[in-house]
N, C-alpha and C positions, 0 to 999 in steps of 0.2 A: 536491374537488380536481380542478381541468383536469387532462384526457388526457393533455395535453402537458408537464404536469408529472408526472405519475406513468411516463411513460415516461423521461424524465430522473433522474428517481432511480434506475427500474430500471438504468438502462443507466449509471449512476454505479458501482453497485451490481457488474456484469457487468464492467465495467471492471476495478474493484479485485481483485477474482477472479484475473480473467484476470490480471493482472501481477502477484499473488501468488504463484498457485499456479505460475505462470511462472518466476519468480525460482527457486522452492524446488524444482520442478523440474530446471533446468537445472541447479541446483548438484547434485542428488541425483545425475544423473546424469552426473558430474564434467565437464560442457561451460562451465559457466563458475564461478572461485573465491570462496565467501563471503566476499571480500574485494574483490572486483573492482567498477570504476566500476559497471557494466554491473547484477552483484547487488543492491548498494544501491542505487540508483536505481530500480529497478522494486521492491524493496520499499518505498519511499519514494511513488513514485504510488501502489502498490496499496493501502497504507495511507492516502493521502491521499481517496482514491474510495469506501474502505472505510466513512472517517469520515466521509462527504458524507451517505452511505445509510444508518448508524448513526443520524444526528442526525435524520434526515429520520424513521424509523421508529421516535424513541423507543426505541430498543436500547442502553441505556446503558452496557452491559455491555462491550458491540463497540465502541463510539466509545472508549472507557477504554483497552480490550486495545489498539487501535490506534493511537491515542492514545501511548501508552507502547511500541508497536512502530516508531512512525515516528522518534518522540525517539533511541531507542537507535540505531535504525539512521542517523540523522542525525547523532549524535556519533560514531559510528564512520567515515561518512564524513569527518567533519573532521580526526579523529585520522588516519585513515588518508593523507589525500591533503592535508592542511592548507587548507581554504578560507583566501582572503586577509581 
């Protein structure tokens, strides 16, 4: 596998992380509401970057859990804020 792709996954990988732990963070520490645009959205990338580097590493575990983490957080977003 090229360098240049193996550093693209990592950094898919580092991405998802970071907006994850991000998200779960700021809500723990009540700066922003698990309801808020701002929550869902950054669980929404994290999970999306999560799944990139999932598929990529054969972790089918991670792409599933994630998978089924972005859905939920996606239909909450719609219920929440009603996309058109």
């Amino acid at each position: 596998m090229p360098l240049a792709r193996k550093i693209a996954i990592e950094a898919a990988g580092w991405t998802g992380a970071v907006f994850s732990l991000s998200a779960y963070s700021l809500n723990s520490l009540d700066l922003i509401e698990s309801q808020s645009i701002a929550y869902l959205v950054m669980n929404i990338i994290g999970c999306a970057f999560l799944i990139i580097y999932a598929v990529c590493k054969k972790a089918y575990a991670s792409w599933v859990l994630n998978g089924i983490w972005l859905l939920m957080t996606a239909v909450a977003l719609v219920k929440i804020y009603g996309m058109p």
